[in-house]
C-alpha positions as CSV (number, residue, x, y, z in Angstrom):
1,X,43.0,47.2,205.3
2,X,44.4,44.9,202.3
3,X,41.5,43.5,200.2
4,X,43.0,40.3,198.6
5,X,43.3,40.5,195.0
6,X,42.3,37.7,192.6
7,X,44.3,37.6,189.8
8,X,42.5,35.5,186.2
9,X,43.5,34.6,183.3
10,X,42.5,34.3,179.8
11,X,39.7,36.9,180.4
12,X,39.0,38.4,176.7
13,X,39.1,42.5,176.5
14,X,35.3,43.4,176.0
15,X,35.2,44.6,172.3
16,X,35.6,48.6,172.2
17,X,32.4,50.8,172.3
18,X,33.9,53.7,171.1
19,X,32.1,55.5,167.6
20,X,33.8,57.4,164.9
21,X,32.4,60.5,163.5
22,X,34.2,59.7,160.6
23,X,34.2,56.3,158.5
24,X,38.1,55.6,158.5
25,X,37.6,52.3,159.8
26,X,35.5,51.3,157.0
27,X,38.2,52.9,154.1
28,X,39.9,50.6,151.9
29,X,43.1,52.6,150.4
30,X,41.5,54.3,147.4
31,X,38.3,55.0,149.2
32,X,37.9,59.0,150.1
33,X,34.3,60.9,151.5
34,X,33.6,64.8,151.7
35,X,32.6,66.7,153.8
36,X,30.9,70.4,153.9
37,X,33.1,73.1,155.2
38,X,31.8,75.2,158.2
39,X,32.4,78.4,157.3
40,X,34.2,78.5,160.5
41,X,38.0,80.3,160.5
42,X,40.7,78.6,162.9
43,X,43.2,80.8,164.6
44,X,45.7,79.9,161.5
45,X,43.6,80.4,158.6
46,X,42.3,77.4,157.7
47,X,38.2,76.4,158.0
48,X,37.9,74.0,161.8
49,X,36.1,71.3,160.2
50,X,39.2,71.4,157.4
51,X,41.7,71.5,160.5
52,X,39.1,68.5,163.1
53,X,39.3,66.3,159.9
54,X,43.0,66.4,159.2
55,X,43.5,66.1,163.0
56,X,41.5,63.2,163.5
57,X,42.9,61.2,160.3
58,X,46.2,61.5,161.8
59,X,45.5,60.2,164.8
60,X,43.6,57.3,163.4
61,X,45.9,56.1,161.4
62,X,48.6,56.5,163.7
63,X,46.7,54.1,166.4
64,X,45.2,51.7,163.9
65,X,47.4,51.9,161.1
66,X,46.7,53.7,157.7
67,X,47.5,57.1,156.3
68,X,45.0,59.6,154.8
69,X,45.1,62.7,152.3
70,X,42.7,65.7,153.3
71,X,42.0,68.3,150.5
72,X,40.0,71.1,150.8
73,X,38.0,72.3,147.8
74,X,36.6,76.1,148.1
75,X,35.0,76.1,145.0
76,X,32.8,72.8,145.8
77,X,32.7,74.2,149.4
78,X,34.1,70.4,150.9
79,X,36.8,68.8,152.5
80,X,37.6,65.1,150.6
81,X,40.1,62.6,152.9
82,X,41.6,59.8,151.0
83,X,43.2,56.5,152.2
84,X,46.4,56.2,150.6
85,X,48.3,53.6,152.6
């Protein structure tokens, strides 16, 4: 059974839905937030929310553009992400 198939034009994408936990969208190169570290160890060493944050700044700025900087400072007991590009 073959259902015919309309094809349309000039149908505008529905704006995306989709929410961020983290403001990178916002960021203006200079801009950086912190967040607390978890406590949590990864399997190489480094604190998860440390290793989610980095993960998750590459990949935004690889789809939308942008690069980011993630520090970790133990003393202060935070991660800081900067926009540098």
């Amino acid at each position: 059974m073959n259902l015919p198939i309309c094809i349309e034009r000039d149908v505008p994408l529905p704006e995306s839905k989709k929410q961020y936990k983290y403001p990178f969208a916002e960021m203006q190169i200079g801009d950086s937030f912190a967040i607390p570290l978890s406590g949590e160890i990864g399997r190489h060493g480094e604190d998860l929310s440390a290793s989610r944050l980095r993960s998750s700044a590459s990949t935004f700025g690889r789809v939308h553009g942008g690069r980011f900087i993630v520090r970790i400072d133990k003393v202060g007991g935070s991660i800081r992400c900067w926009k540098v590009e």
